[in-house]
Gaussian input, Z-matrix of N, CA and C with variables (Angstrom, degrees):
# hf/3-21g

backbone

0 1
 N
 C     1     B1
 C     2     B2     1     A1
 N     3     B3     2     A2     1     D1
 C     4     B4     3     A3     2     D2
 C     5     B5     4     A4     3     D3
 N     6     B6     5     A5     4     D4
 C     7     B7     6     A6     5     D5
 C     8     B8     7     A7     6     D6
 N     9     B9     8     A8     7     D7
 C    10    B10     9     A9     8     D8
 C    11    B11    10    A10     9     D9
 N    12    B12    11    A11    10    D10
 C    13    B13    12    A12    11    D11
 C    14    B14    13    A13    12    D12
 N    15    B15    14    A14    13    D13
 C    16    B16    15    A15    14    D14
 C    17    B17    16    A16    15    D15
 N    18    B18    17    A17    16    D16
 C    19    B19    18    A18    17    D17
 C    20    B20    19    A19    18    D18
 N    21    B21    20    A20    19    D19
 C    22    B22    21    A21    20    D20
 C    23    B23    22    A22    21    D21
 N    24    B24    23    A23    22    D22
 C    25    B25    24    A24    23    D23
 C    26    B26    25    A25    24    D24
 N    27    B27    26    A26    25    D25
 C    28    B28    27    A27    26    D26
 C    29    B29    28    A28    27    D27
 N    30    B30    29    A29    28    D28
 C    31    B31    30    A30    29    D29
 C    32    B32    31    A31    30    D30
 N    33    B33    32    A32    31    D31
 C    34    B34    33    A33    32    D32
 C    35    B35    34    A34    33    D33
 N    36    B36    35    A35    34    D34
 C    37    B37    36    A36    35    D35
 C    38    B38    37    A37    36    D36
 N    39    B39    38    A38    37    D37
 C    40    B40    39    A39    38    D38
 C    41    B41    40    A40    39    D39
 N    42    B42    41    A41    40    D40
 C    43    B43    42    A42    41    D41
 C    44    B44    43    A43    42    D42
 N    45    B45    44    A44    43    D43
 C    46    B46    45    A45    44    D44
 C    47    B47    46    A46    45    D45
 N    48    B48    47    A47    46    D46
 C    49    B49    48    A48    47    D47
 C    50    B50    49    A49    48    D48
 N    51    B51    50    A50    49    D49
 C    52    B52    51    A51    50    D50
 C    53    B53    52    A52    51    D51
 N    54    B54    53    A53    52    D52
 C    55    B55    54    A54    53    D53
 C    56    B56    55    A55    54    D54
 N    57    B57    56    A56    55    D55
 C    58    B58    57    A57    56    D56
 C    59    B59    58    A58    57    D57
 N    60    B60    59    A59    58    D58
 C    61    B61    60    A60    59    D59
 C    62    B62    61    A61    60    D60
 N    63    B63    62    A62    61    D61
 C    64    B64    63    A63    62    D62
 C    65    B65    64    A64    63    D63
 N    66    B66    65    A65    64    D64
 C    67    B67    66    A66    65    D65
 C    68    B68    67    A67    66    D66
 N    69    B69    68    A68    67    D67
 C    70    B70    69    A69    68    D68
 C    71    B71    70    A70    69    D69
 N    72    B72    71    A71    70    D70
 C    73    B73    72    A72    71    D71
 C    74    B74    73    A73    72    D72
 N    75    B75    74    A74    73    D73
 C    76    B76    75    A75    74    D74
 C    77    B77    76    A76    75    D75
 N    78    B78    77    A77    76    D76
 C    79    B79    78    A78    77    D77
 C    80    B80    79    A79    78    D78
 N    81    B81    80    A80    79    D79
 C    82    B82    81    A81    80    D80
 C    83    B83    82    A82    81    D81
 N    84    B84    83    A83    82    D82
 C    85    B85    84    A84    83    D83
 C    86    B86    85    A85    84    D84
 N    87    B87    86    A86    85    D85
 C    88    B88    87    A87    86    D86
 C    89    B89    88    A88    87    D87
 N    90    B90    89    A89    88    D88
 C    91    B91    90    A90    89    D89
 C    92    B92    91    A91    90    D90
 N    93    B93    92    A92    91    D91
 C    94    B94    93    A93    92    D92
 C    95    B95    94    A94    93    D93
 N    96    B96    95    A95    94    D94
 C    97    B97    96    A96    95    D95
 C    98    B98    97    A97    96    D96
 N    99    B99    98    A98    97    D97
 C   100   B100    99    A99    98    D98
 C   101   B101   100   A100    99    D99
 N   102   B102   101   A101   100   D100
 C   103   B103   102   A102   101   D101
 C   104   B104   103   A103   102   D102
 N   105   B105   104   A104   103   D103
 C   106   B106   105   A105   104   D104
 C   107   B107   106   A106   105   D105
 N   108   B108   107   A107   106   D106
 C   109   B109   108   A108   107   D107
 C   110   B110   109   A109   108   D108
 N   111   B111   110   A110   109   D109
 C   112   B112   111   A111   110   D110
 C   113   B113   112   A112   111   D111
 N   114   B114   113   A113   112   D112
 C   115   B115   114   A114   113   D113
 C   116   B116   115   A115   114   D114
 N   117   B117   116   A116   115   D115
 C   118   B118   117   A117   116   D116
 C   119   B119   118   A118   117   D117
 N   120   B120   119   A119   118   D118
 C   121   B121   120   A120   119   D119
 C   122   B122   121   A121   120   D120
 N   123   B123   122   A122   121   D121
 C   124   B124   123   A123   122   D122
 C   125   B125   124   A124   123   D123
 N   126   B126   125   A125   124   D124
 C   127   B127   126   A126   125   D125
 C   128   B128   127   A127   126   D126
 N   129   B129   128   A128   127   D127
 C   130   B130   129   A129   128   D128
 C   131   B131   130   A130   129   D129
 N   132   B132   131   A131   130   D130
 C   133   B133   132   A132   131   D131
 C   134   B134   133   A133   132   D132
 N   135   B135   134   A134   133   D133
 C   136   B136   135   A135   134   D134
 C   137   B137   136   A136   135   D135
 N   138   B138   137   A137   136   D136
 C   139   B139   138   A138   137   D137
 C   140   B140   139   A139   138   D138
 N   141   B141   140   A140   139   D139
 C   142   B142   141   A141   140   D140
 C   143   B143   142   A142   141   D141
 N   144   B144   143   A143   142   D142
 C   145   B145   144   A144   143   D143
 C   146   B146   145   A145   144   D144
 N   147   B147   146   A146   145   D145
 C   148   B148   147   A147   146   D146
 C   149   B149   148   A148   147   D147
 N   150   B150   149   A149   148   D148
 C   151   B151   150   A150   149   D149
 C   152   B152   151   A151   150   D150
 N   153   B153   152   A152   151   D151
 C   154   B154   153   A153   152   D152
 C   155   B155   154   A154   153   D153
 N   156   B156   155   A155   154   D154
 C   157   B157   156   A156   155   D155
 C   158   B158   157   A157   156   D156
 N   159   B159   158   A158   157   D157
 C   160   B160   159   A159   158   D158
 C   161   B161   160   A160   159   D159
 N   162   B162   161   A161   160   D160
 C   163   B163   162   A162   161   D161
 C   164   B164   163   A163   162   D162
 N   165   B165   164   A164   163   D163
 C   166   B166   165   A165   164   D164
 C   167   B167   166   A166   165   D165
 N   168   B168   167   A167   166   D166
 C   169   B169   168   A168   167   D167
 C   170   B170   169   A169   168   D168
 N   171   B171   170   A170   169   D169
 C   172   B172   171   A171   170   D170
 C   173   B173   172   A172   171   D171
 N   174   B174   173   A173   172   D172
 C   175   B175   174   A174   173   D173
 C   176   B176   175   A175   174   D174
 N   177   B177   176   A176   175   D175
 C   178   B178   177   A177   176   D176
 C   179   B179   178   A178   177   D177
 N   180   B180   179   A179   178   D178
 C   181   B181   180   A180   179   D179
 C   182   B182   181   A181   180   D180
 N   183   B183   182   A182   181   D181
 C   184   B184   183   A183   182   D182
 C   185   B185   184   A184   183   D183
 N   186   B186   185   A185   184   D184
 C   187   B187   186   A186   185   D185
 C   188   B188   187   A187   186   D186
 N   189   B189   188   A188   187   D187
 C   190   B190   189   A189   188   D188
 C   191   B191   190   A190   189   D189
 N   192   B192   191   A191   190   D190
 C   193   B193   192   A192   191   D191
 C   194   B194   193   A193   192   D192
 N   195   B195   194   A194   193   D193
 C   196   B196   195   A195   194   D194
 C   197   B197   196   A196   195   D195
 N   198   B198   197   A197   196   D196
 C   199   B199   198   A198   197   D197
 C   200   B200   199   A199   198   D198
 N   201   B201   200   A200   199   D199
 C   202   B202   201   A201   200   D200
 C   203   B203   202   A202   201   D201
 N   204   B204   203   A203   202   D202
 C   205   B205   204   A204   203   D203
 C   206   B206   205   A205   204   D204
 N   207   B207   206   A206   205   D205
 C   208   B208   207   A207   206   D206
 C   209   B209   208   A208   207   D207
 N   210   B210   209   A209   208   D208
 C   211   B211   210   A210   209   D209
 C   212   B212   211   A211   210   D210
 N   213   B213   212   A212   211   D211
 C   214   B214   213   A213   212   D212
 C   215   B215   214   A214   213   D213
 N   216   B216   215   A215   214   D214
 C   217   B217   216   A216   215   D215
 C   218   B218   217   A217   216   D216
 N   219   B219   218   A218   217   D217
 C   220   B220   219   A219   218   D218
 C   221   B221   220   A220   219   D219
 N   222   B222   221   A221   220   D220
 C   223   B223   222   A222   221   D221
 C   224   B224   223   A223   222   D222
 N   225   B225   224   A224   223   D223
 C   226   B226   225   A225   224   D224
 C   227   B227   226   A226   225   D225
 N   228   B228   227   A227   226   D226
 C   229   B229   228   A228   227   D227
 C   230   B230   229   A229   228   D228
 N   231   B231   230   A230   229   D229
 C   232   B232   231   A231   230   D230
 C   233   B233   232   A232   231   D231
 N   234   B234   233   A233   232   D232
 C   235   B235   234   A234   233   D233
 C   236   B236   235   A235   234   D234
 N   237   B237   236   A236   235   D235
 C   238   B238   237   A237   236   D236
 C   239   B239   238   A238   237   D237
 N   240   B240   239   A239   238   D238
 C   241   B241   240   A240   239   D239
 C   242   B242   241   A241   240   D240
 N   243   B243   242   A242   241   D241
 C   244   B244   243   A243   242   D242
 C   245   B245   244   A244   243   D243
 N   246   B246   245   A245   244   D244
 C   247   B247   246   A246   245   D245
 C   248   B248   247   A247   246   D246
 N   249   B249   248   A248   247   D247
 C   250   B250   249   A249   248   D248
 C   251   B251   250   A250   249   D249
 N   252   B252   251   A251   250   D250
 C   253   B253   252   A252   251   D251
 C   254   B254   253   A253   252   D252
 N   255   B255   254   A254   253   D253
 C   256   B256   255   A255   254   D254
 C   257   B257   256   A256   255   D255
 N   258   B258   257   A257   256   D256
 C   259   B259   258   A258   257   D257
 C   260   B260   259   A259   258   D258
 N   261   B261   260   A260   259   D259
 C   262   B262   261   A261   260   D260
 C   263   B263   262   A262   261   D261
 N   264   B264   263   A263   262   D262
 C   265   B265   264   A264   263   D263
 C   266   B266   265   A265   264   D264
 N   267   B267   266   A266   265   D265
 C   268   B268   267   A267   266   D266
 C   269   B269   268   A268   267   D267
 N   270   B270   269   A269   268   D268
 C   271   B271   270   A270   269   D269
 C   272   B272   271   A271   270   D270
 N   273   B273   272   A272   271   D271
 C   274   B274   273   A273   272   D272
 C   275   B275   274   A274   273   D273
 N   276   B276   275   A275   274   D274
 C   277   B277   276   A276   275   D275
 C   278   B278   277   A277   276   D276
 N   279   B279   278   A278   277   D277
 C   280   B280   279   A279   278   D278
 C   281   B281   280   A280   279   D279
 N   282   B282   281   A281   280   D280
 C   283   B283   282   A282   281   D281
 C   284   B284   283   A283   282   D282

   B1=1.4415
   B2=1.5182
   B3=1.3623
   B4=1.7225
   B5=1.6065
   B6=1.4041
   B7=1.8555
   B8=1.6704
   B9=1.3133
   B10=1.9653
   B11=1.7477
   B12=1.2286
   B13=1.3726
   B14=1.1715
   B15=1.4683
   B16=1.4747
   B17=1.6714
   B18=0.9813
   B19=1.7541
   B20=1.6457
   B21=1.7252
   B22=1.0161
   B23=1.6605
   B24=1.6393
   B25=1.5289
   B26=1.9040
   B27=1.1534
   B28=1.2695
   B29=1.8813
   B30=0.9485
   B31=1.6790
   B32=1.3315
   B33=1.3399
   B34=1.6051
   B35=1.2502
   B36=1.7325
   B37=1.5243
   B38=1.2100
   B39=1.5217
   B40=1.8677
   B41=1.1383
   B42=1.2283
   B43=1.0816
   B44=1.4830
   B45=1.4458
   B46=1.6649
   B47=1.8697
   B48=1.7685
   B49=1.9684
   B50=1.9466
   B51=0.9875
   B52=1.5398
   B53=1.7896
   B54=1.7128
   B55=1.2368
   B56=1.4332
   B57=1.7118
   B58=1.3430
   B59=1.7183
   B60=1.3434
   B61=1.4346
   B62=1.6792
   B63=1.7906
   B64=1.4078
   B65=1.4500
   B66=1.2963
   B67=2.0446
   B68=1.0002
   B69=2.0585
   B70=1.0482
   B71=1.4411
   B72=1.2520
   B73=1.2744
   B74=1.4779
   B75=1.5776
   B76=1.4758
   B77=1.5000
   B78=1.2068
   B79=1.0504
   B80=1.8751
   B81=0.9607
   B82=1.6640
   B83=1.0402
   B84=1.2941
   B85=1.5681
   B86=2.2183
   B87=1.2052
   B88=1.5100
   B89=1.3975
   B90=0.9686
   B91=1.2951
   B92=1.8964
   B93=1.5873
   B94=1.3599
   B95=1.3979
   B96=1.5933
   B97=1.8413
   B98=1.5957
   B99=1.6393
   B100=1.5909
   B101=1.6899
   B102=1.3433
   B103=1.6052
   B104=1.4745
   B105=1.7876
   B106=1.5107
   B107=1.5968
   B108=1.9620
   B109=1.6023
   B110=1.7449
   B111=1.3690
   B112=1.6521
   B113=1.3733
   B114=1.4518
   B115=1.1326
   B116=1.5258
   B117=1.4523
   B118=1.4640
   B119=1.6260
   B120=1.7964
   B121=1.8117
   B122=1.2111
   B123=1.3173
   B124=1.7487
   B125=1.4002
   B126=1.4022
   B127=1.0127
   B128=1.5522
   B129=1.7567
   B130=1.8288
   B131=1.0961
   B132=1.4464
   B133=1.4846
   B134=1.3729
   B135=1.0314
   B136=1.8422
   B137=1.3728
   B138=1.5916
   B139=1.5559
   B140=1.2497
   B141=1.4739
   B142=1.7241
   B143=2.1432
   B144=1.4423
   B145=0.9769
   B146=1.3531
   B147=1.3741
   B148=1.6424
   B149=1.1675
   B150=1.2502
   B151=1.3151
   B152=1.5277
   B153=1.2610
   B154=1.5132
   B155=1.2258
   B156=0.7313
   B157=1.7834
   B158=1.4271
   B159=1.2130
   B160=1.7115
   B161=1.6736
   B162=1.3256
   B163=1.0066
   B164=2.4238
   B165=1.0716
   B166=1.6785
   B167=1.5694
   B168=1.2620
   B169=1.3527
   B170=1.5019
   B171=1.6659
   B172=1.3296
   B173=1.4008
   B174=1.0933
   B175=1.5233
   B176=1.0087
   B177=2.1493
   B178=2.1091
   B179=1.4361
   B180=0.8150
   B181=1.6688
   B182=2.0743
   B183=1.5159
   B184=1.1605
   B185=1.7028
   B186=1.5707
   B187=0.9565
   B188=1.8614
   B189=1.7125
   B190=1.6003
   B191=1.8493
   B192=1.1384
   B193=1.2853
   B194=1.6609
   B195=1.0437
   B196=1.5644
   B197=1.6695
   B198=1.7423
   B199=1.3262
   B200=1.3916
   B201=1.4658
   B202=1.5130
   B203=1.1224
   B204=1.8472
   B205=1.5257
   B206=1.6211
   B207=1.3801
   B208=1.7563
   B209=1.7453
   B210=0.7987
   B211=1.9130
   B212=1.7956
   B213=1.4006
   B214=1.5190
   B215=1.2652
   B216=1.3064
   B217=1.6122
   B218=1.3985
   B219=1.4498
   B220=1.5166
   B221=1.8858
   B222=1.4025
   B223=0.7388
   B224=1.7182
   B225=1.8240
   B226=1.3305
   B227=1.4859
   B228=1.5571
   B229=1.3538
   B230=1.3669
   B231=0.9770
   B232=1.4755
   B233=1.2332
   B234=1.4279
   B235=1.3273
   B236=1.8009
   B237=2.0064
   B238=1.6962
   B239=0.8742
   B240=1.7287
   B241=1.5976
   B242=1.8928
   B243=1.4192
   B244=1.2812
   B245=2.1646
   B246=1.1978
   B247=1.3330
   B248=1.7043
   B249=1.4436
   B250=1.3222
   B251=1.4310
   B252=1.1671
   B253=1.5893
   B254=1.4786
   B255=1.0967
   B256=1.8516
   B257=1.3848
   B258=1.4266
   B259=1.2654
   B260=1.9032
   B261=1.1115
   B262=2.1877
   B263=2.2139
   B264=1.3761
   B265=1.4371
   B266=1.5554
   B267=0.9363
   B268=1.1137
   B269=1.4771
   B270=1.5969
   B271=1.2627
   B272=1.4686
   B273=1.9740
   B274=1.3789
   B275=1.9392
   B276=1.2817
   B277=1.9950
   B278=1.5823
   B279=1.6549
   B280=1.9096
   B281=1.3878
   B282=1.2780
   B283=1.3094
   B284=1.5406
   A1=107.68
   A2=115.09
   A3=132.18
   A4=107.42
   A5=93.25
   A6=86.35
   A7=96.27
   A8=83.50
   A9=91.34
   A10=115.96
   A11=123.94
   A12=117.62
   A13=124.97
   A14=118.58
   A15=110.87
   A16=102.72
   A17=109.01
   A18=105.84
   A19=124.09
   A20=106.10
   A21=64.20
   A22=135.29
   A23=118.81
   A24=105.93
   A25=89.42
   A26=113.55
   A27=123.80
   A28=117.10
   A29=128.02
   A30=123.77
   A31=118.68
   A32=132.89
   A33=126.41
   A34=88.56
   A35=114.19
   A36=133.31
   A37=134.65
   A38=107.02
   A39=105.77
   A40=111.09
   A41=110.29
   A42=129.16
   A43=135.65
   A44=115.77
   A45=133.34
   A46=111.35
   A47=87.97
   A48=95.91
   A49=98.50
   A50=110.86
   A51=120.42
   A52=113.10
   A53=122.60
   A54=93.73
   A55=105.20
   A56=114.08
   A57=152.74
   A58=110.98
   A59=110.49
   A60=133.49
   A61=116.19
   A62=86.61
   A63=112.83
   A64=105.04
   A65=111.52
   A66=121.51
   A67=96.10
   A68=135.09
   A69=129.75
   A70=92.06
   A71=125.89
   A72=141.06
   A73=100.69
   A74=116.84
   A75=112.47
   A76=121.31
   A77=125.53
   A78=145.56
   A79=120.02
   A80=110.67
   A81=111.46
   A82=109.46
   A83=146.54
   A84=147.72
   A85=90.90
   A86=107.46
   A87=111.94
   A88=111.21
   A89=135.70
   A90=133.50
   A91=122.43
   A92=100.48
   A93=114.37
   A94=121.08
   A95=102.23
   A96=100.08
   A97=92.49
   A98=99.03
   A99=95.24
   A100=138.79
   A101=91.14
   A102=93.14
   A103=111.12
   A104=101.72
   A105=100.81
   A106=136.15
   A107=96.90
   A108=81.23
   A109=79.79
   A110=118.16
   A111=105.54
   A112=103.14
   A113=121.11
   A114=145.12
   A115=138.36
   A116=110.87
   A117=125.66
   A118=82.54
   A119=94.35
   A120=114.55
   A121=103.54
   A122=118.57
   A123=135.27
   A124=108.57
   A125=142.53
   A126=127.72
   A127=97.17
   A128=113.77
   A129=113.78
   A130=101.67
   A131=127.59
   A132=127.10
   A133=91.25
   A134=95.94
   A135=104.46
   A136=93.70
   A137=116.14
   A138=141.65
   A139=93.95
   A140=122.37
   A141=110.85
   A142=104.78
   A143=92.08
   A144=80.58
   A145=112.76
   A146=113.21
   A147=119.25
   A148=118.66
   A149=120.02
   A150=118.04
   A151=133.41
   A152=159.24
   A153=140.27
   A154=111.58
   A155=160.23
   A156=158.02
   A157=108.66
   A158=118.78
   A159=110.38
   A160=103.65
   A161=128.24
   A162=125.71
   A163=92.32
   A164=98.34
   A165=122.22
   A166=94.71
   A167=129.24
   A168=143.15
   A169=116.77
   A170=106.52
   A171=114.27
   A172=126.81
   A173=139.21
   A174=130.89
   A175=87.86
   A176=81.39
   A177=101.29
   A178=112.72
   A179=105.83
   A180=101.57
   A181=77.70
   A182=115.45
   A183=145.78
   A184=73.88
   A185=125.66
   A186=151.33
   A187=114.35
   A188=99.84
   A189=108.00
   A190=82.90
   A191=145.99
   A192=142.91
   A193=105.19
   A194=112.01
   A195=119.48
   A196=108.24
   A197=99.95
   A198=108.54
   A199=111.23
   A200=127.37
   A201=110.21
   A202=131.41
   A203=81.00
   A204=98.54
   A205=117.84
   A206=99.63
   A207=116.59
   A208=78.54
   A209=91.28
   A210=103.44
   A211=98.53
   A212=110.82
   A213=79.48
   A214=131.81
   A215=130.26
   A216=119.42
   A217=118.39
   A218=116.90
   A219=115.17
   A220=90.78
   A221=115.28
   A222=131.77
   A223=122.82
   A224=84.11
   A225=100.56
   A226=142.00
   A227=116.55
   A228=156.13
   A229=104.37
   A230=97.20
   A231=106.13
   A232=134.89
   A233=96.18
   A234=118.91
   A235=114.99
   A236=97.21
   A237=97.99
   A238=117.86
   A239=125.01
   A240=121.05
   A241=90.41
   A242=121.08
   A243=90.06
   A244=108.61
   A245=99.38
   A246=104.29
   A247=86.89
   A248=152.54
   A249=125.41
   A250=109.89
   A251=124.32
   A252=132.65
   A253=104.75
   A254=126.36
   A255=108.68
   A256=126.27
   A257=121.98
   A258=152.23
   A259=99.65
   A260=96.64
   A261=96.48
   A262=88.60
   A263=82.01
   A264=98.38
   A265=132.19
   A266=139.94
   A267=119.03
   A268=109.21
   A269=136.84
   A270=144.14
   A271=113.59
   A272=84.42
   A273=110.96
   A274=129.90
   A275=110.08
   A276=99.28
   A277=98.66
   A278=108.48
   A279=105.72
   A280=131.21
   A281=152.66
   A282=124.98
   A283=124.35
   D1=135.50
   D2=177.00
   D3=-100.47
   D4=137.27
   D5=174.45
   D6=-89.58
   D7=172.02
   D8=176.55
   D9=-40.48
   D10=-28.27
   D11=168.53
   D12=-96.89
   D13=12.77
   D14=167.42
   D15=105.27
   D16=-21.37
   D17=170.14
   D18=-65.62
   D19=148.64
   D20=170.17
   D21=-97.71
   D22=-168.87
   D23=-169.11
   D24=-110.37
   D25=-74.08
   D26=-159.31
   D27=-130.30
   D28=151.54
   D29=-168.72
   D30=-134.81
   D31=107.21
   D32=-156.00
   D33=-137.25
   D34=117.59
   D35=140.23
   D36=-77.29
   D37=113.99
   D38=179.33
   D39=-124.36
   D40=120.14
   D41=166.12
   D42=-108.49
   D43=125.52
   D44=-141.05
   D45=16.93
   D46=64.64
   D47=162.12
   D48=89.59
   D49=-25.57
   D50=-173.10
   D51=-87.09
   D52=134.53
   D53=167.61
   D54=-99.63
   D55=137.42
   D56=158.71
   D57=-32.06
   D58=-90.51
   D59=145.05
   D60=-120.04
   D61=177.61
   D62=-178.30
   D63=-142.30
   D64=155.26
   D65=176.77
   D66=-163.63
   D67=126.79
   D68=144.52
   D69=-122.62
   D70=123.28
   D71=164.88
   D72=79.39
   D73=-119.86
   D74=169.80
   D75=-95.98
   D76=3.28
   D77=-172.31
   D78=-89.80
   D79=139.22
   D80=-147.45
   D81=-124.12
   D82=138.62
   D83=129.51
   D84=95.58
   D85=-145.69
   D86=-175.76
   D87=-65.27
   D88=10.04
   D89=163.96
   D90=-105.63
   D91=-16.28
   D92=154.95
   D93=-95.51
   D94=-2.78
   D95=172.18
   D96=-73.96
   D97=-78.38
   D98=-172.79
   D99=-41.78
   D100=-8.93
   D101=176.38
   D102=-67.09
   D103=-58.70
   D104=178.52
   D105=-30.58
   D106=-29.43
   D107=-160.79
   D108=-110.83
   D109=-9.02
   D110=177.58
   D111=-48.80
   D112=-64.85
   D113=172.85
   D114=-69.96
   D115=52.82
   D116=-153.52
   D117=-73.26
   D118=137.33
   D119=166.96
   D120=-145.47
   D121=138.22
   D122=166.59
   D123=-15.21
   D124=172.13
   D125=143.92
   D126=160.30
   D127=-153.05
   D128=174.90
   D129=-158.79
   D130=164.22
   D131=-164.08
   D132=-130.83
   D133=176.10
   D134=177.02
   D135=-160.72
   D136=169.10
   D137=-149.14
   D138=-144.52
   D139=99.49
   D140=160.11
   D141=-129.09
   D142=164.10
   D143=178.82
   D144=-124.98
   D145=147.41
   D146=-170.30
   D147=-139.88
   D148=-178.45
   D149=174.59
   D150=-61.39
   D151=176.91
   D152=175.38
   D153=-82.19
   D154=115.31
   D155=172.76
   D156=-92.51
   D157=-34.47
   D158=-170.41
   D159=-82.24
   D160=127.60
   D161=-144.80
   D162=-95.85
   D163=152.30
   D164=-167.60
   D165=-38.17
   D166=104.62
   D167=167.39
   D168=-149.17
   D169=-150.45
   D170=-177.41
   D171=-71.25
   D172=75.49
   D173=-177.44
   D174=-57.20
   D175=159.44
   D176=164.19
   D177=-95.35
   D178=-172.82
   D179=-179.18
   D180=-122.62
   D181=148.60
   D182=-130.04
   D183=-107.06
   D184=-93.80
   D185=-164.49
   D186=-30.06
   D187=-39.35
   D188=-171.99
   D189=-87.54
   D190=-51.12
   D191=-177.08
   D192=-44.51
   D193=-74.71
   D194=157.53
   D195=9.88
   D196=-100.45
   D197=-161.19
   D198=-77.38
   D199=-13.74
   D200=125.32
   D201=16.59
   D202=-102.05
   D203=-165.74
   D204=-55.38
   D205=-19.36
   D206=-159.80
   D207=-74.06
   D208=-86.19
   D209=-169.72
   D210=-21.31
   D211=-77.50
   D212=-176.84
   D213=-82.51
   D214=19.65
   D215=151.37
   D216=-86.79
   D217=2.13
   D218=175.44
   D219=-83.88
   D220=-39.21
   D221=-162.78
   D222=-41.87
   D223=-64.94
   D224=162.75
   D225=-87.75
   D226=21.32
   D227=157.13
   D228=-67.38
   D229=-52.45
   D230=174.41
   D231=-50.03
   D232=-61.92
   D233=-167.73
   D234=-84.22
   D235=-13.82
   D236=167.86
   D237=-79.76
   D238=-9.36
   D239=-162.95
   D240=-101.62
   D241=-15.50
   D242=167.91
   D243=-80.33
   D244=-34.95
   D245=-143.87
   D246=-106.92
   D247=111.11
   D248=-173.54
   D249=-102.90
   D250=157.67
   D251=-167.50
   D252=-50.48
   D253=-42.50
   D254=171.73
   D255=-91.39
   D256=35.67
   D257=178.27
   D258=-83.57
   D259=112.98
   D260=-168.15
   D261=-104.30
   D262=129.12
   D263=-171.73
   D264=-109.70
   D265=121.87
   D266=-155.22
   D267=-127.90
   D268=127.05
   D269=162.31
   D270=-49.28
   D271=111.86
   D272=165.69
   D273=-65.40
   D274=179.96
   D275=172.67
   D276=-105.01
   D277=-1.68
   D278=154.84
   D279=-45.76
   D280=97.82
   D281=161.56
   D282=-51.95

């Protein structure tokens, strides 16, 4: 995935239906899946195909990553319309 200027945004290997790895920025594996769609930005993807690089381990299964991601960006939809991103916050003595 490219952000609107051509950089890149995020990088997902699948291999047979499974993702392999993940990288958006410094962020790695299921925690760079969910960023992408937490954090939806303009941009274009492209499809190439290459060799395997992520070496013979645990794939994810695509589908459970998915509604994941769905769940928490409804999630945090939510939670901006109470609280909105330039809202300055400060730690309470609540746990």
């Amino acid at each position: 995935m490219r952000d609107a200027v051509g950089g890149e945004r995020a990088v997902f290997e699948i291999v047979s239906g499974r993702l392999a790895t993940c990288r958006c920025g410094r962020l790695r594996s299921e925690a760079a899946f969910y960023q992408v769609f937490e954090l939806p930005a303009p941009g274009t993807f492209e499809f190439q195909r290459v060799a395997v690089s992520a070496p013979e381990g645990e794939r994810l299964e695509l589908m459970g990553l998915l509604l994941e991601a769905m769940r928490r960006y409804d999630e945090l939809r939510r939670a901006r319309a109470l609280v909105p991103d330039e809202a300055l916050l400060r730690a309470g003595q609540v746990k």
